[in-house]
C-alpha positions as CSV (number, residue, x, y, z in Angstrom):
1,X,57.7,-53.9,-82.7
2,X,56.2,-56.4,-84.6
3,X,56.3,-54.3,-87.8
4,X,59.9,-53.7,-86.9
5,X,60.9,-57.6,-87.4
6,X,58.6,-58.2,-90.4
7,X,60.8,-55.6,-92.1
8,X,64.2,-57.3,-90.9
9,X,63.0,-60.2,-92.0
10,X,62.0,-58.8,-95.6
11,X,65.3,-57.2,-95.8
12,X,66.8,-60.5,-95.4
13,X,64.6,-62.5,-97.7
14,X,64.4,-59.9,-100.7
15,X,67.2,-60.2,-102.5
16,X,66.8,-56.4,-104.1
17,X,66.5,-55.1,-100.6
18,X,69.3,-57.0,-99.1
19,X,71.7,-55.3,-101.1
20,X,70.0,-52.5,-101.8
21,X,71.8,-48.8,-100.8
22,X,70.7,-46.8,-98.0
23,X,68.7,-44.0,-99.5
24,X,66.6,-47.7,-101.1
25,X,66.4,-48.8,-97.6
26,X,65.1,-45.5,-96.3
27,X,62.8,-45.5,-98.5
28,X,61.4,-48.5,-98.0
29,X,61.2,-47.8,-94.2
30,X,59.7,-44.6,-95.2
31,X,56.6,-46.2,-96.6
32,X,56.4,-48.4,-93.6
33,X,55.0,-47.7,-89.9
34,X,57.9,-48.3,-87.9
35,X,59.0,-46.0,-85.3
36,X,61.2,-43.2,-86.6
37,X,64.0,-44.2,-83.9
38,X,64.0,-47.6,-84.9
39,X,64.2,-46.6,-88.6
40,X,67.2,-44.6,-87.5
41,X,68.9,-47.6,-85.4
42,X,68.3,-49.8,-89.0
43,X,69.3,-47.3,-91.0
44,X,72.6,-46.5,-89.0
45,X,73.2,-50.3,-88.8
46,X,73.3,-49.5,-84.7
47,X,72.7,-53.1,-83.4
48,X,72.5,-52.3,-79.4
49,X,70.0,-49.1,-80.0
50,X,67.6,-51.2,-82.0
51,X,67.7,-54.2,-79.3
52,X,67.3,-51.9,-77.0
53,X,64.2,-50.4,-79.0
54,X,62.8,-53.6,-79.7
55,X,63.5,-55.0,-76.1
56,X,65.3,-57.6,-77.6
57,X,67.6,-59.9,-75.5
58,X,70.8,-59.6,-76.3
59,X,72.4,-62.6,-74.5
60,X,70.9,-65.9,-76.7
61,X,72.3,-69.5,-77.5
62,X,71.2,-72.0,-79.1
63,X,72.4,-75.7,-79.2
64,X,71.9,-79.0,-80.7
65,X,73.0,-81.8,-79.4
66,X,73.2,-84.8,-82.1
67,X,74.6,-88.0,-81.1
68,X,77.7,-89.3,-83.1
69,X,76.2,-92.6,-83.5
70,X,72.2,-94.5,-83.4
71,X,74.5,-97.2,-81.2
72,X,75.6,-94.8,-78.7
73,X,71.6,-94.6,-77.2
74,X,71.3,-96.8,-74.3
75,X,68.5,-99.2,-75.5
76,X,66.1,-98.0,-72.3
77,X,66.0,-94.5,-74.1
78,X,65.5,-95.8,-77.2
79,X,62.4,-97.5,-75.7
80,X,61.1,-94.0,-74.1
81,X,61.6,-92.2,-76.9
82,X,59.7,-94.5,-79.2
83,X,56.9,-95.6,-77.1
84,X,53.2,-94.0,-77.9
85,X,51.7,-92.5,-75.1
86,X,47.6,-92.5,-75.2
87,X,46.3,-89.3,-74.8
């Protein structure tokens, strides 16, 4: 698997490979030692076989909460959150 995501992840950071055409990106999965279904499910661009390959959750959010203003902290939490704690 982990080979699997270190290849996502190149395809998205290498420029050449991101928009590189299909018979570039099977070759590139070629020389690699992913499984040959989940070079199929990349190559196919079939996003529910490779999470379900990869065992990947497919159900995620992710949230930030960022208050509008510093003056909206009551000052008790500001005291919490700034306080040292000895370890």
């Amino acid at each position: 698997m982990s080979d699997a995501i270190e290849f996502l992840e190149q395809l998205g950071r290498d420029a050449h490979l991101r928009h590189a055409s299909r018979a570039e990106i099977g070759q590139a999965l070629a020389r690699s030692h992913i499984d040959p279904s989940v070079q199929a499910a990349i190559l196919g661009e079939n996003q529910q076989q490779l999470e379900a390959l990869l065992g990947a959750d497919t159900n995620v959010c992710c949230m930030i909460f960022v208050p509008e203003d510093e003056d909206d902290v009551p000052p008790e939490e500001e005291f919490v959150s700034n306080r040292r704690i000895a370890a």
